[in-house]
C-alpha positions in Angstrom: 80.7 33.3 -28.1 81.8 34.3 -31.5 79.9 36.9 -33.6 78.0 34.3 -36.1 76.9 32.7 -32.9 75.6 36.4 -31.1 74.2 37.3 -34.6 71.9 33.8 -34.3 70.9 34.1 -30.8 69.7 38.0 -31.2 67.3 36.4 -34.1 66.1 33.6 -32.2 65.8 35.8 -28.8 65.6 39.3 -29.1 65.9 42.0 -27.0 67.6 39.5 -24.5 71.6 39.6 -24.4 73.2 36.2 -23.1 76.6 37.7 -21.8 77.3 35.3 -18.4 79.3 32.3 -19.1 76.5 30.0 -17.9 74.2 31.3 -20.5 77.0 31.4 -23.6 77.1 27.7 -22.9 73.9 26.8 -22.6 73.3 28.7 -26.0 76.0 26.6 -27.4 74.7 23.4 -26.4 71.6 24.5 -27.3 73.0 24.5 -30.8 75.1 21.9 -30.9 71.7 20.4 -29.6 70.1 21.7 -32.6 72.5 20.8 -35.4 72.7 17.0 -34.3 69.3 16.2 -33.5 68.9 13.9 -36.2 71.6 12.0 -35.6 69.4 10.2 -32.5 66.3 7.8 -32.8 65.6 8.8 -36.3 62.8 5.8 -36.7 61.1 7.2 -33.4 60.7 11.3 -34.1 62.5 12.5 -37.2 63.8 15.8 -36.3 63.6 18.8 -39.5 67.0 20.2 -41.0 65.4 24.0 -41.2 66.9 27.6 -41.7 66.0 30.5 -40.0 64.2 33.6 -42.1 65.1 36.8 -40.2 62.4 38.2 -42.9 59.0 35.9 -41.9 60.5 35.2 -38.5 60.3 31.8 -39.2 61.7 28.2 -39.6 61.9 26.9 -43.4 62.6 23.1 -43.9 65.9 22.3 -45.4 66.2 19.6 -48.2 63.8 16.5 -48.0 63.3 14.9 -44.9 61.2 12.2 -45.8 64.6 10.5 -47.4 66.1 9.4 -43.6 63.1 7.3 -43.2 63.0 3.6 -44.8 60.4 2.3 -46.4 59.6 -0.4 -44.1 59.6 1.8 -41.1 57.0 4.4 -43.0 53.6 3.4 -41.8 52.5 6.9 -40.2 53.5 10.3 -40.1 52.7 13.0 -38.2 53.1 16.5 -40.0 53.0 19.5 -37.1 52.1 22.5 -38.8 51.9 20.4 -42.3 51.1 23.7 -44.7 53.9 24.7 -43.4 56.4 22.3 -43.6 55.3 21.9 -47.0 55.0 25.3 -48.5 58.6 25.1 -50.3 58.5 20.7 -49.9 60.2 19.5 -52.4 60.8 15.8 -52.4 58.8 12.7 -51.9 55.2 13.2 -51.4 54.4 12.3 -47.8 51.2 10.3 -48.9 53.0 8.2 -51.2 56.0 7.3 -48.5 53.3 6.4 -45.9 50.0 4.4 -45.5 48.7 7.2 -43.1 50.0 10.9 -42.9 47.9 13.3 -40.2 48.1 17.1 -40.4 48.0 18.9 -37.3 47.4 22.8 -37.5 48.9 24.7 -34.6 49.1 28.5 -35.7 46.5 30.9 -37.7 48.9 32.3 -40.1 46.5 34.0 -42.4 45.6 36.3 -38.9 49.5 37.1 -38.7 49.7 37.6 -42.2 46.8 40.3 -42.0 49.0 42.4 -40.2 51.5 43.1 -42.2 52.3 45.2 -45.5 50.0 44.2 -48.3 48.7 41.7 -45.9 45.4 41.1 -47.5 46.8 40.2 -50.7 49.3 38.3 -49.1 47.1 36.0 -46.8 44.6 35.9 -50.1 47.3 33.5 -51.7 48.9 31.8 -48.6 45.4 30.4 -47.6 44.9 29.1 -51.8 48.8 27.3 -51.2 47.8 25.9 -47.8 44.8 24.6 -49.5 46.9 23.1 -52.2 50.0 21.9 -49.8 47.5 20.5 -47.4 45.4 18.4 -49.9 48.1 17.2 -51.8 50.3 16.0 -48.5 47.9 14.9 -45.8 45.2 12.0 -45.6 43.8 14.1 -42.5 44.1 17.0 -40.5 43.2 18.1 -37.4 42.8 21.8 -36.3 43.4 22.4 -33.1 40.3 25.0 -32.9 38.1 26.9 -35.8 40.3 30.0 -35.5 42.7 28.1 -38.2 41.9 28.2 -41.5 39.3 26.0 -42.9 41.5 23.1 -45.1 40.6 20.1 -47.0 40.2 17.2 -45.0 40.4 18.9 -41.7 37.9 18.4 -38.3 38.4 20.3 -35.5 40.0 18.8 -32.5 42.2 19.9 -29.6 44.8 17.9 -29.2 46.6 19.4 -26.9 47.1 18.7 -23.2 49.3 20.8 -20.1 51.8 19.5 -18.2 51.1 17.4 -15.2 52.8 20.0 -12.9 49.6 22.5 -13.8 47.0 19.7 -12.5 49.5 19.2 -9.4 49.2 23.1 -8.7 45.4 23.0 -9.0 45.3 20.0 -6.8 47.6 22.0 -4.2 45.2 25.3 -4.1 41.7 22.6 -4.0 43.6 21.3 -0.8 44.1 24.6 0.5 40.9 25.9 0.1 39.2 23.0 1.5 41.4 23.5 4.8 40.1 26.9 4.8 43.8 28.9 3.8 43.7 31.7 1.3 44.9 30.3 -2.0 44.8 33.1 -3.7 46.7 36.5 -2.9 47.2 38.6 -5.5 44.9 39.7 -8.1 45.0 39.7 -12.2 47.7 38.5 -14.1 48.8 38.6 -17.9 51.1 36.3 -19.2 52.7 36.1 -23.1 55.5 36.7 -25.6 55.5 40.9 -25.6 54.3 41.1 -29.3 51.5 43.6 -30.3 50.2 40.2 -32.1 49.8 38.7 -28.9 47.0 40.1 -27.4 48.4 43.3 -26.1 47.0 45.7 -28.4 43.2 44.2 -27.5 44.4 44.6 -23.8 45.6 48.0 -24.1 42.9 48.8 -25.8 40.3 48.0 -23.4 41.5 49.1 -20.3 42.1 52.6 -22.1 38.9 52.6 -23.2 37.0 51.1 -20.3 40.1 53.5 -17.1 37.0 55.0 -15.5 34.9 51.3 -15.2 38.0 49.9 -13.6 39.8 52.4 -11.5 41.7 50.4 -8.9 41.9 47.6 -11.4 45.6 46.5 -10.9 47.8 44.4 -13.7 50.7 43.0 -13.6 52.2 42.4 -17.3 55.2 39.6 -17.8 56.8 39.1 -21.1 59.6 39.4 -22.9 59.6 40.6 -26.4 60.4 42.4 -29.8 57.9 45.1 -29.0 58.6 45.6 -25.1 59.4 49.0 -25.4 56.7 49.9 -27.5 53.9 48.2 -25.4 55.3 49.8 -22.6 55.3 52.8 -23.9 52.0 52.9 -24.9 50.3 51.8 -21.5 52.7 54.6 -19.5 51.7 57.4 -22.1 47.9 56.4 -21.5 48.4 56.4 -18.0 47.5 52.7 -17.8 47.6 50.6 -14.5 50.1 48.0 -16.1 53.2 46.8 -13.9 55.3 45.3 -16.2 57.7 42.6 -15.4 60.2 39.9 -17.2 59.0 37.0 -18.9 58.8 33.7 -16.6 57.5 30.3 -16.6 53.9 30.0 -15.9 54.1 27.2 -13.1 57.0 29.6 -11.3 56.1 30.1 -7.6 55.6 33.9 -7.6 52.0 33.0 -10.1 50.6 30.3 -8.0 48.6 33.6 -5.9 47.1 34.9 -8.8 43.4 34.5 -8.5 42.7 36.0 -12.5 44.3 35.2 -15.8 43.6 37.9 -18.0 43.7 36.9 -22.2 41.7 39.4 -24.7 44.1 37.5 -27.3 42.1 36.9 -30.6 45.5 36.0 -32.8 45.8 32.5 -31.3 44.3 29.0 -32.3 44.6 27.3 -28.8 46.2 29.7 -25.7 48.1 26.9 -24.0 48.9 29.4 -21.1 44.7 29.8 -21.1 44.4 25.9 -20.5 47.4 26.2 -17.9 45.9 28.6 -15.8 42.5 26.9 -15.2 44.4 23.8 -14.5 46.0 25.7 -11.8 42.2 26.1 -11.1 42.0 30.3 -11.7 39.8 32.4 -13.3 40.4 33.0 -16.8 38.7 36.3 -18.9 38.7 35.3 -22.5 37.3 37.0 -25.5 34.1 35.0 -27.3 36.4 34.0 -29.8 36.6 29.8 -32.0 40.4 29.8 -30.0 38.5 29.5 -27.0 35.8 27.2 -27.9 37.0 24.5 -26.4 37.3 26.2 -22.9 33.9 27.9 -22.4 33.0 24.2 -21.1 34.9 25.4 -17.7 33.0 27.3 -15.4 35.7 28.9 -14.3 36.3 30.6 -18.3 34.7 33.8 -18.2 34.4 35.0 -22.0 33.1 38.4 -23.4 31.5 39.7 -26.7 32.0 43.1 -26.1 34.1 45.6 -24.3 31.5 46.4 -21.4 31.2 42.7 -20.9 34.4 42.5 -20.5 34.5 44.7 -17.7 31.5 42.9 -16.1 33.6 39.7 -16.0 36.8 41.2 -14.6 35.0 42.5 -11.9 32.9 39.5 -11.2 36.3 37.1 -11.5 37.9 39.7 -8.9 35.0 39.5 -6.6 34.0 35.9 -6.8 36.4 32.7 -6.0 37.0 30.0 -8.9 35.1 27.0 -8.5 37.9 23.4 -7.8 37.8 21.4 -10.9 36.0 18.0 -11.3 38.0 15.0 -12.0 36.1 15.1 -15.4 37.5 18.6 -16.0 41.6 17.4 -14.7 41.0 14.6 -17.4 39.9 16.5 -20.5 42.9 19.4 -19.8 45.4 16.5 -20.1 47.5 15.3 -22.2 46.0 11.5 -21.9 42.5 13.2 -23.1 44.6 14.7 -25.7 46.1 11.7 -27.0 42.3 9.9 -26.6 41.3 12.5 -28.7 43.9 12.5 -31.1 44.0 9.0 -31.8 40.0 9.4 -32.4 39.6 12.4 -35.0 42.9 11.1 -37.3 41.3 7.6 -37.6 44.7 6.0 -36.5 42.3 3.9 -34.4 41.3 2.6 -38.2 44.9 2.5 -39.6 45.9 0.7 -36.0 43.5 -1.9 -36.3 44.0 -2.6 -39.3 47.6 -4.5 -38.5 45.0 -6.8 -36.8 43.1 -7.4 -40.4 45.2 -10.5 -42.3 44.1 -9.4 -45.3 46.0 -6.3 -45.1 49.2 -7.6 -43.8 51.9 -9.0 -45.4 53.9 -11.8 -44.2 56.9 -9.5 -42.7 53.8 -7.8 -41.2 54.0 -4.6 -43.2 50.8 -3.2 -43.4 49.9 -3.2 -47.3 49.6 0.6 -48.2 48.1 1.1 -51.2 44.9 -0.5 -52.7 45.5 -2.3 -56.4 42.3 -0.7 -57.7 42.5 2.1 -59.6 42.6 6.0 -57.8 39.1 7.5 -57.6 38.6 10.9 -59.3 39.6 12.9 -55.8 42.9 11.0 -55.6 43.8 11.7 -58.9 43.1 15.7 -58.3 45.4 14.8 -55.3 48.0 13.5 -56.9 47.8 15.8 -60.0 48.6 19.0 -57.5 51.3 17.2 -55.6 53.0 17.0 -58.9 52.7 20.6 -59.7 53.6 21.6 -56.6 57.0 19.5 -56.9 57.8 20.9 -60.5 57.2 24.8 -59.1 59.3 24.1 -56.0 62.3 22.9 -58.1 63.0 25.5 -59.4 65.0 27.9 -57.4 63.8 31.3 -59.4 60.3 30.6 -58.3 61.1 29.4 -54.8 63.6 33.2 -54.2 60.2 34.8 -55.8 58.1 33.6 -53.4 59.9 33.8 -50.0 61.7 30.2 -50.1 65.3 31.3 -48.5 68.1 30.3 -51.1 69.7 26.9 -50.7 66.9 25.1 -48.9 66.1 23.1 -52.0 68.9 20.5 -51.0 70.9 20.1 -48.4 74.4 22.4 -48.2 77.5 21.2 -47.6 77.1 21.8 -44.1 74.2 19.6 -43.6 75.7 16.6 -45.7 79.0 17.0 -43.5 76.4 16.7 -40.5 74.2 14.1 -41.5 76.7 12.2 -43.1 75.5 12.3 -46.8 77.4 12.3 -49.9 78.7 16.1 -50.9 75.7 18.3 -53.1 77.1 17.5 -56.3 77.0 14.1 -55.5 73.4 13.7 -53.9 71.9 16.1 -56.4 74.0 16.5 -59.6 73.3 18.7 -62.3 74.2 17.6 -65.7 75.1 19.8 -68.5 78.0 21.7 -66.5 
């Protein structure tokens, strides 16, 4: 592994050092992976060309994406994380490309944002751009729960399912139980990326406050993460029950005897580890919080409002056994619920039938897009911002002043050799020079 390629894996994975051969090629192909992705069923899922800011800790989109797509292919689009992707967007306006474009909002930015330096001020202007972006880009959006910011045009709808090997676990333990064998061994469990962000500030919060209600309350920690040592630190100085251990995959076999999930996050929009361990049919402690919303429906999700109530429902989850979830409640954990309800709360259901509408078809059975009547006065605000927005985001001063990480206007040279485009100067000349 050279050193461009160990300076790219200590951004993407820090704190974890890949030195076995097994693992230098697997980050290779992981790469190579990576760099050629769009090379392969570019009608079906378009893939992003993105850059990595070792500032935000986050992907940027590269260049305009929307270009790979033909116009007779471009009925919908899906946009995950759509203020996002379309913060420094500077190309085709997604609405105009496609009859139908849904938004879906994954992450609560303007929580992460809080956190930093100047964070106030600096979430005060990110949620007036994902306003704008959003808007401007998006027919509809769905948040995934009310812990996202409120945006225009937005319901709020989880659309998110676990994978079947969850609901096969939970199966597993419901057939134990009703055999009469101990499914559960071991006691409470928390699970996430080792980030203060994460939930582990709330957790090591409340067990330091509440060490006297829950003496001979046990923990075990796994995670991996930027602020490992820290975390750590902090439980052993205040003498905290905590035994911490690496970071593994929630359906490995050492978590299947875990009886308690353990998640006083408040940062996230939709805890998908949350969702996996009731499918794995556990008991899950959860702060009263929107991100939960749509799992307070289980009766095996035990949420608090305050600290003491939170060490009520740890020791009833420890002392009581999880109920075996209904059929009903497999179903609505799944991603074939998920799908039901996605297809639901973005009106594709409308879009989709209209194919079936002759009026609205042409003869090569394009869908006809846009109505010949003139824009009502909504649209036109629409459009109106999506125009500003492309003027500010060409030009590169503004983009560096705002965060935008130089050269993802366009493509490099890099990605036209990849993509096989014509050279910079060719796809995007500038004349005068």
């Amino acid at each position: 592994m050279n050193s461009g390629q160990k300076g790219k894996q200590s951004l993407i994975f820090p704190n974890i050092a890949c030195n076995h051969p097994f693992f230098k090629t697997s980050f290779a192909a992981c790469l190579l992976k990576l760099k050629h992705m769009h090379k392969r069923n570019q009608n079906q899922c378009l893939k992003t060309i993105t850059k990595f800011s070792k500032e935000r800790r986050s992907i940027i989109p590269a260049g305009d994406t929307s270009q790979f797509i033909p116009s007779k292919d471009a009925d919908i689009c899906i946009l995950e994380e759509p203020e996002h992707l379309n913060w420094y967007h500077h190309g085709k306006r997604w609405t105009d490309k496609f009859n139908h474009v849904v938004g879906v909002v994954h992450t609560n930015y303007l929580e992460y944002i809080k956190r930093e330096k100047n964070g106030a001020l600096q979430a005060f202007l990110v949620k007036h751009i994902n306003n704008w972006v959003t808007r401007a880009y998006c027919h509809k959006v769905l948040r995934l729960s009310a812990a996202t910011q409120d945006l225009p045009k937005s319901v709020i709808c989880n659309v998110h399912g676990v994978n079947p090997k969850f609901l096969k676990i939970g199966e597993k333990v419901a057939e134990e139980r009703e055999l009469g064998q101990q499914a559960f061994s071991k006691g409470a469990y928390f699970l996430g990326k080792m980030v203060w962000a994460k939930g582990y500030k709330e957790l090591i919060d409340l067990l330091a406050k509440h060490k006297n209600d829950l003496e001979g309350f046990k923990l075990d920690v796994y995670g991996n993460g930027e602020d490992a040592h820290e975390v750590q630190s902090t439980a052993k100085r205040l003498n905290l029950n905590l035994n911490f251990l690496k970071g593994r995959d929630h359906a490995d076999d050492s978590l299947h005897g875990y009886k308690v999930f353990i998640n006083p996050s408040v940062s996230d929009v939709l805890c998908t580890a949350t969702a996996e361990a009731l499918a794995m049919g556990k008991f899950v402690v959860c702060a009263d919080h929107p991100s939960n919303e749509f799992f307070r429906s289980f009766p095996n999700c035990l949420t608090y409002k305050t600290s003491e109530d939170f060490v009520a429902k740890v020791k009833e989850a420890m002392t009581k056994e999880p109920q075996p979830l209904t059929p009903e409640q497999m179903y609505n954990l799944s991603w074939e619920a998920a799908t039901q309800r996605f297809v639901e709360y973005s009106e594709l259901d409308r879009v989709l039938n209209s194919e079936h509408d002759p009026a609205k078809v042409r003869p090569n059975g394009k869908i006809i897009a846009k109505s010949l009547s003139m824009p009502n006065f909504s649209e036109m605000v629409d459009g109106g911002l999506a125009f500003a927005h492309y003027c500010l985001t060409g030009n590169d001063l503004l983009r560096l002043c705002t965060g935008a990480i130089p050269g993802t206007r366009d493509y490099d040279k890099q990605h036209c050799k990849d993509l096989r485009l014509l050279p910079p100067q060719v796809e995007n000349p500038i004349y005068g020079l």
